[in-house]
C-alpha positions as CSV (number, residue, x, y, z in Angstrom):
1,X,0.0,0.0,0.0
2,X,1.0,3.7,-0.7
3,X,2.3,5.3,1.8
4,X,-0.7,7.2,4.1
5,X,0.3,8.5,7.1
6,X,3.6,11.2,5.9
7,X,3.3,12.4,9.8
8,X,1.5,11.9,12.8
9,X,2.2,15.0,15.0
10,X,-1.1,16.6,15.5
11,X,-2.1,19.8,14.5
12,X,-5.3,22.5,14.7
13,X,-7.8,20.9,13.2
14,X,-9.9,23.6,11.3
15,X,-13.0,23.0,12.8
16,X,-15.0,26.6,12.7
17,X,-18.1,26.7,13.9
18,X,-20.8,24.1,13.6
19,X,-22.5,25.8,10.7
20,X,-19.5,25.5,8.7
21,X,-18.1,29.3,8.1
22,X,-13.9,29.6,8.7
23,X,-12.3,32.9,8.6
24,X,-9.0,34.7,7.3
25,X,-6.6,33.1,4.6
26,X,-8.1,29.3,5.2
27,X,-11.4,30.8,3.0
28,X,-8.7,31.4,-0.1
29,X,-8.6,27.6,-0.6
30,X,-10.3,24.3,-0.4
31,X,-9.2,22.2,2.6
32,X,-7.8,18.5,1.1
33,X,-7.8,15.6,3.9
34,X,-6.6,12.3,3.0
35,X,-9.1,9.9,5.0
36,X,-7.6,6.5,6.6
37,X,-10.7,4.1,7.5
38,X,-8.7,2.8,10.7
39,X,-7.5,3.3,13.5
40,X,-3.8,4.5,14.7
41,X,-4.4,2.3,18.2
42,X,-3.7,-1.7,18.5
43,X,-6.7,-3.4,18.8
44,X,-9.2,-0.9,17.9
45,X,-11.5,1.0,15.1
46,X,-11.7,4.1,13.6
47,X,-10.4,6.5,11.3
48,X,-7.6,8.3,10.9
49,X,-7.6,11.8,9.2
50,X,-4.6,14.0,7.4
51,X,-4.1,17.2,6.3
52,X,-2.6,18.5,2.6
53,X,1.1,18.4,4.8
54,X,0.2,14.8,5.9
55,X,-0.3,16.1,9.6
56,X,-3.0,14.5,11.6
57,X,-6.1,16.5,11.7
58,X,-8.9,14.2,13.0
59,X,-9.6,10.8,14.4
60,X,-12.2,8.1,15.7
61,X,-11.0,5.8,18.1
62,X,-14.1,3.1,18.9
63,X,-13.3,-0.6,21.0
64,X,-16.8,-1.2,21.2
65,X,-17.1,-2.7,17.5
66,X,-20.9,-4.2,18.2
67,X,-23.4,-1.4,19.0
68,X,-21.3,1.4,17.5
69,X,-24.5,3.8,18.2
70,X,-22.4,6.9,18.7
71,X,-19.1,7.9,17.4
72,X,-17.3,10.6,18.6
73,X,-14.8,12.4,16.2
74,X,-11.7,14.2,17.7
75,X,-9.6,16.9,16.3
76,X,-6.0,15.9,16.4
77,X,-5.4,17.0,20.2
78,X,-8.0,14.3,21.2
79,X,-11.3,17.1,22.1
80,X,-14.3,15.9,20.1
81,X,-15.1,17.7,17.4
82,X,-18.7,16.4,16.7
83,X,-20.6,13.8,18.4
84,X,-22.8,11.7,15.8
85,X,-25.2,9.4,17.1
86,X,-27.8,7.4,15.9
87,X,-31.1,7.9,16.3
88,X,-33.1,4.6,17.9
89,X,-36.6,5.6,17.4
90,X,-38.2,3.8,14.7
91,X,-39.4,6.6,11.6
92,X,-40.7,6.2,8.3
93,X,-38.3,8.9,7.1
94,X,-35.4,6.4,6.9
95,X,-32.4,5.2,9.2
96,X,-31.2,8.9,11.0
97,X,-27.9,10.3,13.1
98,X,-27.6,13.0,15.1
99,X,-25.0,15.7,14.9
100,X,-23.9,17.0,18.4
101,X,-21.3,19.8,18.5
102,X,-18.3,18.7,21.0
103,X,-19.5,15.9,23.1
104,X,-23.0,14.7,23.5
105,X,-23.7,14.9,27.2
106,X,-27.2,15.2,27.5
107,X,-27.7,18.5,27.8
108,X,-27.0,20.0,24.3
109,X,-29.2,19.6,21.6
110,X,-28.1,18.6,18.1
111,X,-27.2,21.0,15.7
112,X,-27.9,18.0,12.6
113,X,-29.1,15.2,11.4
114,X,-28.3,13.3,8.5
115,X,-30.9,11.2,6.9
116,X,-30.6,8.1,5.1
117,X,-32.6,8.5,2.0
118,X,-31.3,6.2,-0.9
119,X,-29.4,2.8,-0.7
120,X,-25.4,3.7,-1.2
121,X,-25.5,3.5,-5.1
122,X,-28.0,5.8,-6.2
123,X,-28.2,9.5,-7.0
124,X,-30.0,10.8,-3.6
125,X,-27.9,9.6,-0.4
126,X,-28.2,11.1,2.5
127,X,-30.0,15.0,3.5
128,X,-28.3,16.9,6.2
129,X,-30.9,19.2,7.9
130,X,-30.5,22.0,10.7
131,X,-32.0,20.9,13.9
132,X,-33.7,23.1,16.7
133,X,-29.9,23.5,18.4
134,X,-28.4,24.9,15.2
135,X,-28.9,28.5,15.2
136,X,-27.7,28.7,18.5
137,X,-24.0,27.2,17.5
138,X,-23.9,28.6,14.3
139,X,-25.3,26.2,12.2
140,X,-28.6,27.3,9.5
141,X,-27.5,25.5,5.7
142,X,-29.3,22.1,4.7
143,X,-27.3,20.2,2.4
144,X,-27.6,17.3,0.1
145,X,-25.3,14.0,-0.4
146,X,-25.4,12.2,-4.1
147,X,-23.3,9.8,-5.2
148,X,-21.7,6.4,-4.1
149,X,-20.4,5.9,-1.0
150,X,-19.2,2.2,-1.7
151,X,-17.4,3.6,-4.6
152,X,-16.1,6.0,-2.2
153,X,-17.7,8.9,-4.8
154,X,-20.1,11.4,-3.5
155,X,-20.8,15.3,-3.8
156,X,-22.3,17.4,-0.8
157,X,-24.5,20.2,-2.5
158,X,-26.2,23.3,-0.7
159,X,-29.3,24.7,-1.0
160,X,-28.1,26.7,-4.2
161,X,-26.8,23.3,-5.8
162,X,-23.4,24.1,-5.6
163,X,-20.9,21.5,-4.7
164,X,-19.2,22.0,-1.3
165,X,-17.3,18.4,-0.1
166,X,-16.7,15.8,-2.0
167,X,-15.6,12.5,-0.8
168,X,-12.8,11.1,-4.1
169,X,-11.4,7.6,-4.1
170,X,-7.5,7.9,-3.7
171,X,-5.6,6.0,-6.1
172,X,-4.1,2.4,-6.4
173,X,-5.2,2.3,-2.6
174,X,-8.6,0.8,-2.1
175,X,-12.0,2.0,-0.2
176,X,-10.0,2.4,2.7
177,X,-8.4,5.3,2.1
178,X,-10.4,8.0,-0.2
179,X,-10.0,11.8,0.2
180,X,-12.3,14.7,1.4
181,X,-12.5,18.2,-0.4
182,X,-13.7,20.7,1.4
183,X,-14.8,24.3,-0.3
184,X,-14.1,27.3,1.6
185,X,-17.3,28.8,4.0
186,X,-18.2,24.7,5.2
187,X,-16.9,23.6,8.6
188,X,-13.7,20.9,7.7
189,X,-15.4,18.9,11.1
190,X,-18.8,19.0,10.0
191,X,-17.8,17.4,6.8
192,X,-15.8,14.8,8.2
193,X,-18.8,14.1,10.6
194,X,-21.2,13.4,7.6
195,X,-18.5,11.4,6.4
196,X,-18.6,9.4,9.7
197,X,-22.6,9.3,9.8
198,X,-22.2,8.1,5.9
199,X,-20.0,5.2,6.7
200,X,-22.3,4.2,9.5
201,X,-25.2,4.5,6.8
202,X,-23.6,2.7,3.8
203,X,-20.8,1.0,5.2
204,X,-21.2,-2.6,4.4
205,X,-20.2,-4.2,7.3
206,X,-19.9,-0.4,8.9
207,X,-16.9,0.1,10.2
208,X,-17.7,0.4,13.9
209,X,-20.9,-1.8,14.0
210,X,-22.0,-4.8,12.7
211,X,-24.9,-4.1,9.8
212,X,-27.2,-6.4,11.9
213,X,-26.7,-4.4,15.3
Protein backbone atom coordinates (compact mmCIF):
# COMPACT_ATOMS: atom_id res chain seq x y z
CA UNK A 1 0.00 0.00 0.00
CA UNK A 2 1.02 3.66 -0.69
CA UNK A 3 2.25 5.32 1.77
CA UNK A 4 -0.71 7.19 4.09
CA UNK A 5 0.31 8.50 7.11
CA UNK A 6 3.57 11.21 5.94
CA UNK A 7 3.34 12.43 9.84
CA UNK A 8 1.54 11.89 12.82
CA UNK A 9 2.19 14.99 14.96
CA UNK A 10 -1.09 16.64 15.54
CA UNK A 11 -2.08 19.77 14.53
CA UNK A 12 -5.28 22.45 14.65
CA UNK A 13 -7.76 20.86 13.18
CA UNK A 14 -9.94 23.59 11.28
CA UNK A 15 -12.98 23.04 12.83
CA UNK A 16 -15.04 26.59 12.71
CA UNK A 17 -18.14 26.71 13.91
CA UNK A 18 -20.80 24.10 13.60
CA UNK A 19 -22.49 25.75 10.75
CA UNK A 20 -19.52 25.54 8.74
CA UNK A 21 -18.11 29.33 8.14
CA UNK A 22 -13.91 29.62 8.68
CA UNK A 23 -12.29 32.86 8.61
CA UNK A 24 -9.05 34.70 7.29
CA UNK A 25 -6.65 33.09 4.60
CA UNK A 26 -8.15 29.32 5.21
CA UNK A 27 -11.40 30.79 2.98
CA UNK A 28 -8.69 31.42 -0.09
CA UNK A 29 -8.62 27.61 -0.61
CA UNK A 30 -10.31 24.34 -0.39
CA UNK A 31 -9.18 22.19 2.56
CA UNK A 32 -7.75 18.54 1.09
CA UNK A 33 -7.78 15.61 3.92
CA UNK A 34 -6.63 12.26 3.00
CA UNK A 35 -9.15 9.85 5.02
CA UNK A 36 -7.60 6.46 6.56
CA UNK A 37 -10.71 4.11 7.53
CA UNK A 38 -8.71 2.76 10.73
CA UNK A 39 -7.47 3.25 13.47
CA UNK A 40 -3.77 4.47 14.65
CA UNK A 41 -4.44 2.35 18.18
CA UNK A 42 -3.74 -1.69 18.46
CA UNK A 43 -6.75 -3.37 18.77
CA UNK A 44 -9.19 -0.91 17.92
CA UNK A 45 -11.55 0.96 15.10
CA UNK A 46 -11.74 4.09 13.64
CA UNK A 47 -10.44 6.53 11.32
CA UNK A 48 -7.62 8.34 10.86
CA UNK A 49 -7.61 11.82 9.22
CA UNK A 50 -4.57 14.01 7.43
CA UNK A 51 -4.11 17.20 6.31
CA UNK A 52 -2.61 18.50 2.56
CA UNK A 53 1.14 18.42 4.78
CA UNK A 54 0.21 14.78 5.90
CA UNK A 55 -0.29 16.05 9.59
CA UNK A 56 -3.02 14.52 11.60
CA UNK A 57 -6.14 16.53 11.74
CA UNK A 58 -8.87 14.16 13.04
CA UNK A 59 -9.63 10.77 14.44
CA UNK A 60 -12.25 8.14 15.74
CA UNK A 61 -11.01 5.81 18.08
CA UNK A 62 -14.10 3.07 18.88
CA UNK A 63 -13.33 -0.62 21.01
CA UNK A 64 -16.75 -1.23 21.17
CA UNK A 65 -17.14 -2.65 17.46
CA UNK A 66 -20.92 -4.25 18.24
CA UNK A 67 -23.36 -1.36 19.04
CA UNK A 68 -21.31 1.43 17.50
CA UNK A 69 -24.45 3.77 18.25
CA UNK A 70 -22.44 6.92 18.71
CA UNK A 71 -19.09 7.89 17.42
CA UNK A 72 -17.33 10.61 18.57
CA UNK A 73 -14.84 12.45 16.17
CA UNK A 74 -11.70 14.19 17.74
CA UNK A 75 -9.59 16.87 16.33
CA UNK A 76 -6.04 15.85 16.37
CA UNK A 77 -5.42 16.98 20.24
CA UNK A 78 -7.96 14.26 21.24
CA UNK A 79 -11.35 17.06 22.05
CA UNK A 80 -14.29 15.93 20.06
CA UNK A 81 -15.07 17.71 17.43
CA UNK A 82 -18.66 16.43 16.74
CA UNK A 83 -20.60 13.84 18.40
CA UNK A 84 -22.84 11.69 15.80
CA UNK A 85 -25.17 9.39 17.12
CA UNK A 86 -27.81 7.45 15.87
CA UNK A 87 -31.12 7.91 16.32
CA UNK A 88 -33.05 4.60 17.91
CA UNK A 89 -36.62 5.55 17.39
CA UNK A 90 -38.22 3.82 14.67
CA UNK A 91 -39.42 6.58 11.61
CA UNK A 92 -40.70 6.24 8.26
CA UNK A 93 -38.33 8.88 7.09
CA UNK A 94 -35.41 6.41 6.90
CA UNK A 95 -32.36 5.16 9.21
CA UNK A 96 -31.22 8.85 11.03
CA UNK A 97 -27.94 10.33 13.08
CA UNK A 98 -27.57 13.03 15.09
CA UNK A 99 -25.03 15.66 14.93
CA UNK A 100 -23.94 16.98 18.37
CA UNK A 101 -21.29 19.80 18.45
CA UNK A 102 -18.27 18.75 21.05
CA UNK A 103 -19.49 15.95 23.14
CA UNK A 104 -23.04 14.68 23.49
CA UNK A 105 -23.72 14.92 27.17
CA UNK A 106 -27.24 15.22 27.47
CA UNK A 107 -27.67 18.49 27.77
CA UNK A 108 -27.01 19.97 24.28
CA UNK A 109 -29.16 19.61 21.55
CA UNK A 110 -28.14 18.56 18.05
CA UNK A 111 -27.16 20.99 15.74
CA UNK A 112 -27.87 18.05 12.60
CA UNK A 113 -29.14 15.18 11.39
CA UNK A 114 -28.25 13.27 8.46
CA UNK A 115 -30.85 11.24 6.93
CA UNK A 116 -30.65 8.11 5.06
CA UNK A 117 -32.55 8.48 1.98
CA UNK A 118 -31.29 6.24 -0.92
CA UNK A 119 -29.43 2.82 -0.74
CA UNK A 120 -25.39 3.68 -1.21
CA UNK A 121 -25.47 3.49 -5.12
CA UNK A 122 -28.00 5.79 -6.24
CA UNK A 123 -28.18 9.53 -6.97
CA UNK A 124 -29.96 10.81 -3.58
CA UNK A 125 -27.89 9.63 -0.40
CA UNK A 126 -28.17 11.14 2.53
CA UNK A 127 -29.99 15.04 3.47
CA UNK A 128 -28.35 16.88 6.18
CA UNK A 129 -30.85 19.24 7.89
CA UNK A 130 -30.52 22.00 10.72
CA UNK A 131 -32.00 20.89 13.92
CA UNK A 132 -33.69 23.07 16.66
CA UNK A 133 -29.92 23.46 18.44
CA UNK A 134 -28.38 24.88 15.19
CA UNK A 135 -28.86 28.52 15.21
CA UNK A 136 -27.71 28.74 18.54
CA UNK A 137 -24.03 27.21 17.55
CA UNK A 138 -23.86 28.63 14.29
CA UNK A 139 -25.34 26.23 12.24
CA UNK A 140 -28.58 27.28 9.55
CA UNK A 141 -27.46 25.49 5.72
CA UNK A 142 -29.29 22.11 4.71
CA UNK A 143 -27.33 20.24 2.43
CA UNK A 144 -27.65 17.31 0.09
CA UNK A 145 -25.32 13.96 -0.39
CA UNK A 146 -25.45 12.23 -4.10
CA UNK A 147 -23.27 9.75 -5.16
CA UNK A 148 -21.75 6.42 -4.07
CA UNK A 149 -20.38 5.89 -1.00
CA UNK A 150 -19.22 2.23 -1.75
CA UNK A 151 -17.39 3.60 -4.56
CA UNK A 152 -16.08 6.04 -2.20
CA UNK A 153 -17.69 8.93 -4.81
CA UNK A 154 -20.06 11.40 -3.49
CA UNK A 155 -20.75 15.29 -3.79
CA UNK A 156 -22.28 17.36 -0.83
CA UNK A 157 -24.46 20.22 -2.49
CA UNK A 158 -26.23 23.29 -0.65
CA UNK A 159 -29.29 24.70 -1.04
CA UNK A 160 -28.06 26.70 -4.25
CA UNK A 161 -26.76 23.26 -5.83
CA UNK A 162 -23.42 24.14 -5.55
CA UNK A 163 -20.89 21.49 -4.68
CA UNK A 164 -19.24 22.01 -1.31
CA UNK A 165 -17.28 18.40 -0.08
CA UNK A 166 -16.72 15.79 -1.99
CA UNK A 167 -15.56 12.46 -0.83
CA UNK A 168 -12.84 11.06 -4.11
CA UNK A 169 -11.45 7.61 -4.06
CA UNK A 170 -7.50 7.89 -3.73
CA UNK A 171 -5.57 6.05 -6.13
CA UNK A 172 -4.08 2.44 -6.40
CA UNK A 173 -5.20 2.34 -2.64
CA UNK A 174 -8.64 0.78 -2.11
CA UNK A 175 -12.03 1.98 -0.20
CA UNK A 176 -10.03 2.44 2.65
CA UNK A 177 -8.40 5.29 2.06
CA UNK A 178 -10.42 8.02 -0.22
CA UNK A 179 -9.96 11.82 0.25
CA UNK A 180 -12.33 14.66 1.41
CA UNK A 181 -12.46 18.19 -0.43
CA UNK A 182 -13.66 20.72 1.41
CA UNK A 183 -14.76 24.31 -0.26
CA UNK A 184 -14.10 27.31 1.64
CA UNK A 185 -17.32 28.75 3.97
CA UNK A 186 -18.17 24.68 5.20
CA UNK A 187 -16.90 23.60 8.56
CA UNK A 188 -13.67 20.86 7.72
CA UNK A 189 -15.39 18.95 11.11
CA UNK A 190 -18.77 19.01 10.01
CA UNK A 191 -17.80 17.43 6.81
CA UNK A 192 -15.84 14.82 8.20
CA UNK A 193 -18.82 14.08 10.59
CA UNK A 194 -21.24 13.44 7.63
CA UNK A 195 -18.54 11.38 6.38
CA UNK A 196 -18.62 9.43 9.71
CA UNK A 197 -22.60 9.26 9.85
CA UNK A 198 -22.24 8.11 5.93
CA UNK A 199 -20.03 5.19 6.71
CA UNK A 200 -22.31 4.22 9.47
CA UNK A 201 -25.22 4.49 6.85
CA UNK A 202 -23.61 2.68 3.81
CA UNK A 203 -20.83 0.95 5.16
CA UNK A 204 -21.16 -2.60 4.42
CA UNK A 205 -20.16 -4.18 7.29
CA UNK A 206 -19.94 -0.45 8.94
CA UNK A 207 -16.92 0.05 10.22
CA UNK A 208 -17.75 0.43 13.94
CA UNK A 209 -20.88 -1.78 13.99
CA UNK A 210 -21.99 -4.83 12.70
CA UNK A 211 -24.87 -4.06 9.82
CA UNK A 212 -27.23 -6.45 11.87
CA UNK A 213 -26.72 -4.38 15.31
Amino acid sequence: MAKVHPNVVPVAAAAGPAGGERRGEEEEEAAALTVWRKSLLFNCKGFTVFDAKGNLAYRVDSYDTESGDEVVLMDAAGAPAFTVRRKRQLSLQGEQWLVFAGEADGRRPPVYAVRRTGRGGGKSLARVTPCAGAAAAGASAAYEVEGSYARRCCVVYDGERRAVAEVRPKEAVGTDVFRLVVQPGVGVSLAMAVVVALDQMFGRPSLLRSWSS
